[in-house]
TIRO-2110 file (N, C-alpha, C; in Angstrom, 1 decimal):
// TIRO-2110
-92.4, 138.8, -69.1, N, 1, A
-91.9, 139.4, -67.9, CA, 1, A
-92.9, 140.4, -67.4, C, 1, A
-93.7, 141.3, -68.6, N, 2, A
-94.7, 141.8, -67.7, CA, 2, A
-95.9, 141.4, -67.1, C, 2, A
-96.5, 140.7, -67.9, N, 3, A
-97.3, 139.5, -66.7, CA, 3, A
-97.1, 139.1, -65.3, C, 3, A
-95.6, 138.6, -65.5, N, 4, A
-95.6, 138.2, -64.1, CA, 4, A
-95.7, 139.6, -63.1, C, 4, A
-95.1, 140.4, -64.0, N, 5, A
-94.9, 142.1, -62.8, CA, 5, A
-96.4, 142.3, -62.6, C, 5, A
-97.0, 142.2, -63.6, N, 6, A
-98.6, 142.8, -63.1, CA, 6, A
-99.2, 141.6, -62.4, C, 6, A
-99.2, 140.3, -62.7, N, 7, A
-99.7, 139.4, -61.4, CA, 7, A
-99.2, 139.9, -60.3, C, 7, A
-97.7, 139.8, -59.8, N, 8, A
-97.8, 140.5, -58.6, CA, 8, A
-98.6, 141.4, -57.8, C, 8, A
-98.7, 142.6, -58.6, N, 9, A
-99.1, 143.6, -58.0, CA, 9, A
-100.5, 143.2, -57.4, C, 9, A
-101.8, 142.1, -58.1, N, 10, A
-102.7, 141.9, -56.7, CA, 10, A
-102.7, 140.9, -56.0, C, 10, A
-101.6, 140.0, -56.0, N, 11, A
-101.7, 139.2, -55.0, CA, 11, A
-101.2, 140.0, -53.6, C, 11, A
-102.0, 139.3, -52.4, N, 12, A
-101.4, 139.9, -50.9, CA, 12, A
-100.2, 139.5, -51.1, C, 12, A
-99.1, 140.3, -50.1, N, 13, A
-97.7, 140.3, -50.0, CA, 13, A
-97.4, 139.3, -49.1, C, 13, A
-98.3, 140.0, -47.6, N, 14, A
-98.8, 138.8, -46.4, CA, 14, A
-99.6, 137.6, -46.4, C, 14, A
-100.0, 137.1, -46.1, N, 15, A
-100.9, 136.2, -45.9, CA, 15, A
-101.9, 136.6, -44.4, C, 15, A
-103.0, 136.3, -44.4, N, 16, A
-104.0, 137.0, -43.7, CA, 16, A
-104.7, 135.5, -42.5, C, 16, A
-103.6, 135.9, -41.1, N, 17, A
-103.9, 135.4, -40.4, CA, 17, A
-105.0, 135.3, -39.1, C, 17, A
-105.9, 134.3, -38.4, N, 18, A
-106.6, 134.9, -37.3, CA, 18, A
-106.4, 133.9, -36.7, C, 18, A
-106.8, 134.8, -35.1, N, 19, A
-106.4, 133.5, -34.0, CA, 19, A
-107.2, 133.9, -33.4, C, 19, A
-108.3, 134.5, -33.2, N, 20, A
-109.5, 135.0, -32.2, CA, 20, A
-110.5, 135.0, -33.1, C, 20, A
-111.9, 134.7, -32.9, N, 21, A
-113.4, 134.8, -33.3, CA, 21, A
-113.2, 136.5, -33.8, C, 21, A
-112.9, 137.1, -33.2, N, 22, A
-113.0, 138.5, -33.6, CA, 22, A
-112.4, 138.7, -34.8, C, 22, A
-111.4, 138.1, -35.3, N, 23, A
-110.6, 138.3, -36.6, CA, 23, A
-111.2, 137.6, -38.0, C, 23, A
-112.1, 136.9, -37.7, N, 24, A
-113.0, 136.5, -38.7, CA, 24, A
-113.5, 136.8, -40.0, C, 24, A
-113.7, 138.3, -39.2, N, 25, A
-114.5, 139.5, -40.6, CA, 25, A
-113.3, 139.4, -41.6, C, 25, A
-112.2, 139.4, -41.0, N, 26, A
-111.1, 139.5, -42.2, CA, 26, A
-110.8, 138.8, -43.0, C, 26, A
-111.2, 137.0, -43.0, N, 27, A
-111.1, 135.9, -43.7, CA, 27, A
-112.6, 136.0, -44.6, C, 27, A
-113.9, 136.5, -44.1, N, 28, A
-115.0, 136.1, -44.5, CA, 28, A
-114.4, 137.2, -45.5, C, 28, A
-114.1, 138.0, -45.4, N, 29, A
-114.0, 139.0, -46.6, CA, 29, A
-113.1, 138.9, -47.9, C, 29, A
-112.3, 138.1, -47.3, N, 30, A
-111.6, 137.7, -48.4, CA, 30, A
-112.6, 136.3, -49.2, C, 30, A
-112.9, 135.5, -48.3, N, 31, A
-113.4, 134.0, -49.2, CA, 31, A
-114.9, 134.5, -49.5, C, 31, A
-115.7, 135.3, -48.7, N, 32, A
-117.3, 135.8, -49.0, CA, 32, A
-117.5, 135.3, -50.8, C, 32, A
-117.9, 134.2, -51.1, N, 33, A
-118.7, 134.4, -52.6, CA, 33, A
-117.6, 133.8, -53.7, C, 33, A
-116.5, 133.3, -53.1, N, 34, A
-115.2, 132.9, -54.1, CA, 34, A
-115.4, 131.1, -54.0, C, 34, A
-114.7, 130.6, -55.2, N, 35, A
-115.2, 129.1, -55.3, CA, 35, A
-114.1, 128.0, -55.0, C, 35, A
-114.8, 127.1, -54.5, N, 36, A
-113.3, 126.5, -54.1, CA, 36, A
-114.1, 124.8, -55.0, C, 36, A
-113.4, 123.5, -55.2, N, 37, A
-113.7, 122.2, -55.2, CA, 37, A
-113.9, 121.7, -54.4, C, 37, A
-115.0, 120.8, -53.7, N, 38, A
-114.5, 120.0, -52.8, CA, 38, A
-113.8, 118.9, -52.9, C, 38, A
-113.0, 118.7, -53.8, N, 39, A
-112.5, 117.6, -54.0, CA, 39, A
-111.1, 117.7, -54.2, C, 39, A
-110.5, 118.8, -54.2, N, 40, A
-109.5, 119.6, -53.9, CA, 40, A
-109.4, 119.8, -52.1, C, 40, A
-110.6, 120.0, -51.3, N, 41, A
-109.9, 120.1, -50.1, CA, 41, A
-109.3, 119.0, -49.2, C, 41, A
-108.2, 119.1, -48.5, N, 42, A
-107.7, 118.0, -47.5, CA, 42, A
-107.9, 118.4, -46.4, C, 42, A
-107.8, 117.0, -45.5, N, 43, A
-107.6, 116.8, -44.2, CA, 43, A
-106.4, 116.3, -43.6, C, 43, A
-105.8, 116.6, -43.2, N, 44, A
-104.6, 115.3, -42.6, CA, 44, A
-104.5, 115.4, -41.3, C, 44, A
-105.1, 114.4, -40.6, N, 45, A
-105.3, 114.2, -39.0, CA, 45, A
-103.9, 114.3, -38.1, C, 45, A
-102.6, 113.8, -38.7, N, 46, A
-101.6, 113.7, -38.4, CA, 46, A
-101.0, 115.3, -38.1, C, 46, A
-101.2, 115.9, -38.5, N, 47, A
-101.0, 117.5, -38.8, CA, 47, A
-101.9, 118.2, -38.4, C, 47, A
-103.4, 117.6, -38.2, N, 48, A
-104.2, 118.8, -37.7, CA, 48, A
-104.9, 119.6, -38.5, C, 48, A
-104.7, 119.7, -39.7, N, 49, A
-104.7, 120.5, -40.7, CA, 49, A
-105.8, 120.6, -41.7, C, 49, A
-106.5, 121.2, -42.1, N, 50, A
-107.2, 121.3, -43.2, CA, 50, A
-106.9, 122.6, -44.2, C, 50, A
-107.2, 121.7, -45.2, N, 51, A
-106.1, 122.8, -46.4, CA, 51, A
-108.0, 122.9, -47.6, C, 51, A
-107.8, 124.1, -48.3, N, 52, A
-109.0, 124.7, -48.8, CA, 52, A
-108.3, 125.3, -50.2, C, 52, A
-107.8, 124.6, -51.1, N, 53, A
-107.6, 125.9, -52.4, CA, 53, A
-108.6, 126.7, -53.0, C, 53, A
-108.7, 128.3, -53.0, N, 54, A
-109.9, 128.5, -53.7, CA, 54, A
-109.4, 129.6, -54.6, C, 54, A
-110.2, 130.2, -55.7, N, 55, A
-110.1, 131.2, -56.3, CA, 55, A
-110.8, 132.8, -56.2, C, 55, A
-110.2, 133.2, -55.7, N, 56, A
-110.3, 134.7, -55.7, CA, 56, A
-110.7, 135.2, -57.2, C, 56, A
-112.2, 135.3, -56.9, N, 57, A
-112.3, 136.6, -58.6, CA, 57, A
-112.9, 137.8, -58.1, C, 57, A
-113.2, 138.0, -56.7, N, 58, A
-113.8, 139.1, -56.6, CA, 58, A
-112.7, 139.8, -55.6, C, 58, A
-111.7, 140.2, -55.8, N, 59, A
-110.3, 140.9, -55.5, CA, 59, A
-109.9, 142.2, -55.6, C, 59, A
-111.6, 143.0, -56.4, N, 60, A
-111.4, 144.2, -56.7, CA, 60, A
-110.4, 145.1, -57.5, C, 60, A
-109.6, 144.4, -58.4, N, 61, A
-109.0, 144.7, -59.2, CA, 61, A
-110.0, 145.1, -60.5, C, 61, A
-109.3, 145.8, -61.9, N, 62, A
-110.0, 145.8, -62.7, CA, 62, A
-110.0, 144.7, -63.7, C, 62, A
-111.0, 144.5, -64.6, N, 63, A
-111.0, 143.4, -65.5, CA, 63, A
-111.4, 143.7, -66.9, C, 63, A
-111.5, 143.1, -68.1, N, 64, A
-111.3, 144.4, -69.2, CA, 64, A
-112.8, 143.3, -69.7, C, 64, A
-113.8, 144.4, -70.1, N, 65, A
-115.2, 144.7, -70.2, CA, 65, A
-115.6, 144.1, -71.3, C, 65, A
-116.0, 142.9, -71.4, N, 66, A
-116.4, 141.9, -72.4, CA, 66, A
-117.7, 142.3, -73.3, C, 66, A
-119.0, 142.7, -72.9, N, 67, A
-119.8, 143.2, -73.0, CA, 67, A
-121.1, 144.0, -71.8, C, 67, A
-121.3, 144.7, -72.9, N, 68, A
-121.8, 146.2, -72.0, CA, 68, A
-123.4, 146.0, -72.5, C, 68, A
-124.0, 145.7, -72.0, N, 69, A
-125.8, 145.5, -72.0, CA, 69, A
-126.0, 146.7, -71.0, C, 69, A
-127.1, 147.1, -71.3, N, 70, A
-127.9, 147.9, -70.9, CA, 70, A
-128.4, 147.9, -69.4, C, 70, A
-128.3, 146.5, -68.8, N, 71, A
-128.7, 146.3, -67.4, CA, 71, A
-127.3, 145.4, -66.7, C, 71, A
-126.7, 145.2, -67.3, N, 72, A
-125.2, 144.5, -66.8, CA, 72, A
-124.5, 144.4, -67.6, C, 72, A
-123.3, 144.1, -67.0, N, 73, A
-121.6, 144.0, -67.8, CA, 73, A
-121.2, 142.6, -67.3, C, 73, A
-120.3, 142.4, -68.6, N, 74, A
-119.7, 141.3, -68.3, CA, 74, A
-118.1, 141.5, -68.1, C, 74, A
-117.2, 141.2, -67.0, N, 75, A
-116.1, 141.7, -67.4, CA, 75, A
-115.4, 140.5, -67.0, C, 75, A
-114.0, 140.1, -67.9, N, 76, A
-113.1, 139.3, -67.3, CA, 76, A
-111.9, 139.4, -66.5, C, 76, A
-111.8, 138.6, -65.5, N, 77, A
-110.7, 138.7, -64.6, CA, 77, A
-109.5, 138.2, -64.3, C, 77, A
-108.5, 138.4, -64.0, N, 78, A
-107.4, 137.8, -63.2, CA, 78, A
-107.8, 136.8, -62.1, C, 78, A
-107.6, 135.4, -62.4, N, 79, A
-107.6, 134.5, -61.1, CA, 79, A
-106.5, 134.6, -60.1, C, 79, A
-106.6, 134.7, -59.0, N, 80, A
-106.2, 134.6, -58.1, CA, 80, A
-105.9, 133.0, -57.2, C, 80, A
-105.2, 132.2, -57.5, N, 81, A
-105.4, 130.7, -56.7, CA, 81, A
-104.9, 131.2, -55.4, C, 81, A
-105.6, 130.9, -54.0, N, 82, A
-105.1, 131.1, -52.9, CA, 82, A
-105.4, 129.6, -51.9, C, 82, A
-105.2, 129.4, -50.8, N, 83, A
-105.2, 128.7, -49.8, CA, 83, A
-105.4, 128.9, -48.6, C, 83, A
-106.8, 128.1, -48.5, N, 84, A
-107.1, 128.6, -46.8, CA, 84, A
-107.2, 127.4, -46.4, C, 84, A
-105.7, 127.4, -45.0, N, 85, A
-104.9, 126.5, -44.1, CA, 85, A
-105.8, 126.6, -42.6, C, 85, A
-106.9, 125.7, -42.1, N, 86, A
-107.0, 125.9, -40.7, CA, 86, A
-106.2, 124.8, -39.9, C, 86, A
-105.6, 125.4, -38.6, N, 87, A
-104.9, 124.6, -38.3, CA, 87, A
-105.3, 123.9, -36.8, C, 87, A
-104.8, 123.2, -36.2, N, 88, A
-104.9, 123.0, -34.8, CA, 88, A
-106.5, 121.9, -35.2, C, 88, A
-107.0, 121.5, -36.2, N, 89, A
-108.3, 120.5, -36.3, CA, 89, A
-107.9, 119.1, -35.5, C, 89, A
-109.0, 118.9, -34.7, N, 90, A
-109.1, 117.5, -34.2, CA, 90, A
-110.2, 116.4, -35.2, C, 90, A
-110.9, 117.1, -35.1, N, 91, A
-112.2, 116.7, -35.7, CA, 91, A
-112.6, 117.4, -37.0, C, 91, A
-113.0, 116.3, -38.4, N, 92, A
-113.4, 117.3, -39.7, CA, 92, A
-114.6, 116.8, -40.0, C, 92, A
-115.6, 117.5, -40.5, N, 93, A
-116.8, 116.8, -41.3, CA, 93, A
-117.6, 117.7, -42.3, C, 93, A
-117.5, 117.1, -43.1, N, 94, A
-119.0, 117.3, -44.4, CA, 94, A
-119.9, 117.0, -44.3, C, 94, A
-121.0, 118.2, -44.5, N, 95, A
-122.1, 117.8, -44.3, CA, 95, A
-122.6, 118.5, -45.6, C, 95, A
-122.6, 117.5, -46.9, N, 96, A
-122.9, 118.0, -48.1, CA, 96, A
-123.8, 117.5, -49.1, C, 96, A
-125.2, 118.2, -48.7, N, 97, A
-126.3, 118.2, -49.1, CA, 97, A
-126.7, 117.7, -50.6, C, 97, A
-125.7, 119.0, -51.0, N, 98, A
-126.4, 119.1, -53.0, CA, 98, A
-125.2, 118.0, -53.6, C, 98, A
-124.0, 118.0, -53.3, N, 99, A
-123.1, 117.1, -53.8, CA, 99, A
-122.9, 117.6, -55.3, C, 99, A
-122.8, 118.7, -55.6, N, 100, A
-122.4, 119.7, -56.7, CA, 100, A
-121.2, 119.5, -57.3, C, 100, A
-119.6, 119.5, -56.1, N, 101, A
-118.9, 119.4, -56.0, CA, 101, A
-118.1, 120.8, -56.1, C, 101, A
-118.6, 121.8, -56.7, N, 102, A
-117.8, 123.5, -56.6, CA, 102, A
-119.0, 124.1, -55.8, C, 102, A
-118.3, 124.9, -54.6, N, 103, A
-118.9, 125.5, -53.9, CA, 103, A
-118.4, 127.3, -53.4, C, 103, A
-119.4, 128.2, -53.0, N, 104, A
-118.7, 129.0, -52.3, CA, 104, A
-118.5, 129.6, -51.1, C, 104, A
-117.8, 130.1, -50.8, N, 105, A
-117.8, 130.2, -48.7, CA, 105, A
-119.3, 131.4, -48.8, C, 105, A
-119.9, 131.2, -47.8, N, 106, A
-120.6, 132.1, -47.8, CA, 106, A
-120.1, 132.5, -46.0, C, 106, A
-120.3, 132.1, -44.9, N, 107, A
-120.2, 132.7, -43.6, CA, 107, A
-119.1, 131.5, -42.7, C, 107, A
-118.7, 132.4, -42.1, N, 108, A
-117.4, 131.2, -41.1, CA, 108, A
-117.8, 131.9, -39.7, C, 108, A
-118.3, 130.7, -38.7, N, 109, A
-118.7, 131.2, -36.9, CA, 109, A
-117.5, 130.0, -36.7, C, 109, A
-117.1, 130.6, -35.2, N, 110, A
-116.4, 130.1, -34.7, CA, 110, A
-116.9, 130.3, -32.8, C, 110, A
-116.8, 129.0, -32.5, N, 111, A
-117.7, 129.0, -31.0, CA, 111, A
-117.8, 127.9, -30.2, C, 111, A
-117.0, 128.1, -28.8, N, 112, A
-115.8, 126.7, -28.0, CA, 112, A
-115.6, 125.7, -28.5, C, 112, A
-114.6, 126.0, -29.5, N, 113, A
-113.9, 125.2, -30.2, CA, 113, A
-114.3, 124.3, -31.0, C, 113, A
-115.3, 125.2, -31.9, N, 114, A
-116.0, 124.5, -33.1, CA, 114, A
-116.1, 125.3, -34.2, C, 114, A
-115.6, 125.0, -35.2, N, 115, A
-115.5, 126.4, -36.6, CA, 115, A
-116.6, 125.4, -37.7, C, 115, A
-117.5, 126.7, -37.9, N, 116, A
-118.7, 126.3, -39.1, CA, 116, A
-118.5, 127.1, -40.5, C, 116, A
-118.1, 126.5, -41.7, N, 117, A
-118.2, 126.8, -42.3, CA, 117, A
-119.1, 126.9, -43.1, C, 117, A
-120.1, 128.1, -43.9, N, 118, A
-121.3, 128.0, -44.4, CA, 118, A
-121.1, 128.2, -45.3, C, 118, A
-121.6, 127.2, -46.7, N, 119, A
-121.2, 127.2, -48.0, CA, 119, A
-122.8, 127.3, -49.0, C, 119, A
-122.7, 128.1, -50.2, N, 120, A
-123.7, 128.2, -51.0, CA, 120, A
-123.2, 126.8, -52.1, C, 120, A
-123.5, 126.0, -52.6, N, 121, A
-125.1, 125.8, -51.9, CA, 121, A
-125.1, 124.5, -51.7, C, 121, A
-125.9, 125.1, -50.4, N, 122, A
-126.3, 123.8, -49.1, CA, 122, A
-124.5, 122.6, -49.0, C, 122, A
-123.8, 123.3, -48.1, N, 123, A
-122.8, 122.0, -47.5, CA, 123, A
-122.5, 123.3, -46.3, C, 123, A
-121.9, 122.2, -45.6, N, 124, A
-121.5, 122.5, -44.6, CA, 124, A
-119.9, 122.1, -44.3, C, 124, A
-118.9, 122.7, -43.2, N, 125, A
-117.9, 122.4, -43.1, CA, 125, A
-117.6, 122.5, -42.0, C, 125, A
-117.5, 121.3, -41.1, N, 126, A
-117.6, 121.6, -39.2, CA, 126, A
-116.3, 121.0, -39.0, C, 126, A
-115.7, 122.3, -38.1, N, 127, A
-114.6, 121.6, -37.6, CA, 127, A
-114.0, 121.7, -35.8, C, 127, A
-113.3, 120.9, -35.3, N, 128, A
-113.1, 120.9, -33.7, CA, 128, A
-111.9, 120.8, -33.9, C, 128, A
-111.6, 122.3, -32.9, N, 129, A
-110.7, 122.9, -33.3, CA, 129, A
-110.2, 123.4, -31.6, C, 129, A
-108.8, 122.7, -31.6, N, 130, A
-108.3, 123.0, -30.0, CA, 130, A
-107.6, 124.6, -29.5, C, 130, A
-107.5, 125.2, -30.8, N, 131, A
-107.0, 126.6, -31.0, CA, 131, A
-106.9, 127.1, -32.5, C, 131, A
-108.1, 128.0, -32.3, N, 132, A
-108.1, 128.8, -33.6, CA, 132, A
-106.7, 129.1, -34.1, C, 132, A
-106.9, 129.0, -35.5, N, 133, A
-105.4, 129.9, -36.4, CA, 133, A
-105.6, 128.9, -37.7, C, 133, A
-106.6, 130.4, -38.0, N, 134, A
-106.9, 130.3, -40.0, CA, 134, A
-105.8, 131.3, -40.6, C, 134, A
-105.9, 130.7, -41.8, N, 135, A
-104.2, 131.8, -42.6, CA, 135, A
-105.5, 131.3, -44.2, C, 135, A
-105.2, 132.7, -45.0, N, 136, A
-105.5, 132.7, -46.3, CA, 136, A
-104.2, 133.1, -46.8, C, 136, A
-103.7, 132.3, -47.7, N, 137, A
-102.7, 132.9, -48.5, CA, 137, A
-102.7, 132.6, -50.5, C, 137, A
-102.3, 133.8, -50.7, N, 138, A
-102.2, 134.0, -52.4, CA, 138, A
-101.0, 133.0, -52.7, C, 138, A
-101.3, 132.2, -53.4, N, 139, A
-100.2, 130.9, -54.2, CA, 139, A
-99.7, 132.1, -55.2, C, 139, A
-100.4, 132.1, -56.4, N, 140, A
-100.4, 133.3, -57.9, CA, 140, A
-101.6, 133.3, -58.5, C, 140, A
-101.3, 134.0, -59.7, N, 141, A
-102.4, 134.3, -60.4, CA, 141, A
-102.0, 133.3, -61.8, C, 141, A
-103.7, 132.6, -61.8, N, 142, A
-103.5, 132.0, -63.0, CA, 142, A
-104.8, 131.8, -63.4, C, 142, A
-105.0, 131.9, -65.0, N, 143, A
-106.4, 131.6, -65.5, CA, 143, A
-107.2, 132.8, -65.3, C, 143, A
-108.6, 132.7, -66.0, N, 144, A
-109.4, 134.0, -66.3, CA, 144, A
-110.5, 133.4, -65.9, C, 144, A
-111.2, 134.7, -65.3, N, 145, A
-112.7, 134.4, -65.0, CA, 145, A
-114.0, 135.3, -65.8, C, 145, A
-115.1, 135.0, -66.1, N, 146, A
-115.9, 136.1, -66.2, CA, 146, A
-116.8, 136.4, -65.2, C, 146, A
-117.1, 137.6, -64.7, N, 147, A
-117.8, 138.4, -63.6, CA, 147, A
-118.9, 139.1, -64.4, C, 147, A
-120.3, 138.8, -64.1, N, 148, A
-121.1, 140.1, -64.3, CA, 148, A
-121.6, 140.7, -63.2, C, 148, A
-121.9, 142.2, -63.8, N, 149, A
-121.7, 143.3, -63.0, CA, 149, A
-123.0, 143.7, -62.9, C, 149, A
-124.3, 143.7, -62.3, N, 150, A
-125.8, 144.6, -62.4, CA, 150, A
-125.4, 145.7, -61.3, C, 150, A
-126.6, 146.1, -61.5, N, 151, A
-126.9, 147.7, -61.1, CA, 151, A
-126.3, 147.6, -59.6, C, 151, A
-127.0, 146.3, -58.5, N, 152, A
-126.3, 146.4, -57.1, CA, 152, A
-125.7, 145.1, -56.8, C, 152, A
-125.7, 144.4, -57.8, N, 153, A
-125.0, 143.2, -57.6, CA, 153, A
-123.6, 142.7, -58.4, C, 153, A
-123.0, 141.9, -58.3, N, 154, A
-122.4, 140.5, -59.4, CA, 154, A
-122.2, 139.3, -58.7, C, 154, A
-121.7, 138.4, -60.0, N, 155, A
-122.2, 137.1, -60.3, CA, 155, A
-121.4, 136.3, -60.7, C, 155, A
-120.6, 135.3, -60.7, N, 156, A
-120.0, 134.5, -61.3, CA, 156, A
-120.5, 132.7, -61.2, C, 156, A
-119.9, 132.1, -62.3, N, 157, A
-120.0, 131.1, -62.2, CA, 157, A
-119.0, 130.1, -61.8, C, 157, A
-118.1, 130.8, -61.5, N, 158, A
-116.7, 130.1, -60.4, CA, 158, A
-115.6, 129.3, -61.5, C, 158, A
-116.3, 129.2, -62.9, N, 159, A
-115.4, 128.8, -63.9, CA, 159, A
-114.4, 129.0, -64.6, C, 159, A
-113.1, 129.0, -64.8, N, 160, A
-111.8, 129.7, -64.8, CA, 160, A
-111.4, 128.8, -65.9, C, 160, A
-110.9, 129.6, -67.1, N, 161, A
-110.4, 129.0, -68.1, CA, 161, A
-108.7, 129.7, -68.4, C, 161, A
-108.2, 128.9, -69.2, N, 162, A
-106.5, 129.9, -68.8, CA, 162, A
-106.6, 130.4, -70.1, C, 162, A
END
């Protein structure tokens, strides 16, 4: 029972909607550097829809400190599974370079009715789109991640074990 009380507390309550180019910063900020599969994402033409499950480990919560080196930390975290729903898609395409298969968002432009998503490393995610309206939303928390921590940076390797 306490698990589930403390997962609650960092998942969003809302879900984090935008419908203008200008609301953007608020989605990049949540996906910026988080890992998703590609083989996990859908399309369904019938609906319009493209669906994205990804994992949130950099959610700024705390995580309990695996080891402490002298020039970085290792800490492990709470996964977060979330879902980013774009809706209103006519058109979807990959454009995927390295064929890795786990990737992470790095930048999202949106510009007359074309949304680009820019992913590390090397793919692309283009979509034609007749009215913006992206939604991020928190599913739960499940599974652990490790995060290291340097002096102005961190790091993960997107790998989540439960």
């Amino acid at each position: 029972m306490t698990k589930s009380i403390a997962n609650q507390e960092i998942i969003q309550k809302e879900p984090v909607v935008v419908t203008s180019a200008d609301g953007l910063d608020s989605v990049i900020g949540l996906t910026h550097d988080e890992h998703f599969d590609m083989d996990d994402v859908s399309f369904s033409k019938e609906q319009g829809v493209v669906r994205i499950p990804y994992r949130r480990m950099f959610h700024g919560h705390p995580g309990r400190l695996v080891r402490n080196w002298l020039i970085y930390r290792i800490y492990e975290l709470d996964v977060i599974r979330s879902i980013l729903t774009i809706r209103n898609v006519e058109e979807y395409q990959v454009d995927d370079r390295s064929r890795i298969g786990t990737y992470s968002f790095n930048t999202m432009s949106y510009t007359n009715g074309s949304l680009l998503i820019k992913c590390c490393e090397d793919c692309d995610l283009r979509m034609v789109i007749h009215k913006l309206e992206i939604e991020s939303r928190d599913v739960e928390v499940r599974g652990k991640s490790r995060v290291t921590h340097g002096f102005l940076w961190k790091s993960s390797t997107g790998l989540v074990y439960e």
